[in-house]
C-alpha positions in Angstrom: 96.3 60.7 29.8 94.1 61.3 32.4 91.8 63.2 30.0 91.6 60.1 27.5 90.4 57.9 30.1 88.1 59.2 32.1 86.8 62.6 30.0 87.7 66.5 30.7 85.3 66.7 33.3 86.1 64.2 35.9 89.9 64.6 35.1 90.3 67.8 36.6 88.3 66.9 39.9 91.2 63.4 40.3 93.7 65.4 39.6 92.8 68.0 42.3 92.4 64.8 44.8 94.9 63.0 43.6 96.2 62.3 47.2 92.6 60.8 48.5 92.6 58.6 45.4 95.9 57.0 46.4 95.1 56.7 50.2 91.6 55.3 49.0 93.6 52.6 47.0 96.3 52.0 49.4 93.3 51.5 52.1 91.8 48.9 49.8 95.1 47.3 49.4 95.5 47.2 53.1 91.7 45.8 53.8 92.3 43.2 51.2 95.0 41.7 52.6 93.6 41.9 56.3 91.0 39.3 54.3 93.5 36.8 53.6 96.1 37.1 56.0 93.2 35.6 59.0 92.8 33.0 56.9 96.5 31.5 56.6 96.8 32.0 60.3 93.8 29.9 60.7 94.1 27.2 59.2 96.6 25.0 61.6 93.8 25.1 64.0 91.0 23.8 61.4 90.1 20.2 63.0 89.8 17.4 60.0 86.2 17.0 62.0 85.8 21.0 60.3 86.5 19.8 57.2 84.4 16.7 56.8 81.6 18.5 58.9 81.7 15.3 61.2 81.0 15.7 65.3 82.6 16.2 67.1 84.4 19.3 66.2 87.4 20.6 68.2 89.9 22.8 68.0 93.6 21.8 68.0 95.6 24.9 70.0 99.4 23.9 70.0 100.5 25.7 73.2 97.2 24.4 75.2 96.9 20.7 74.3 
């Protein structure tokens, strides 16, 4: 299958590094989601003053105000 897709050549060189092409996806799995997660953890602390771009701005921290 391997062969079909990506040619005689470059299949032989992914199959002999077939366990650096995993990690390299897992990594980029794992970086991806590194993105997103800061962003959900975030947003309780966005002011409404962040959103409209209104002064002042302030940050709301539960467990000090």
């Amino acid at each position: 299958m391997l062969d079909t897709i990506l040619g005689k050549d470059i299949a032989s060189y992914v199959r002999g590094h077939r366990a650096l092409v995993i990690c390299a996806l897992v990594l980029a799995a794992i970086s991806s989601i590194f993105v997103v997660v800061p962003v959900y953890l975030l947003q309780p602390f966005v002011d409404e003053g962040m959103k409209t771009g209104s002064d002042p701005v302030a940050w709301k921290i539960p467990w000090i105000a």
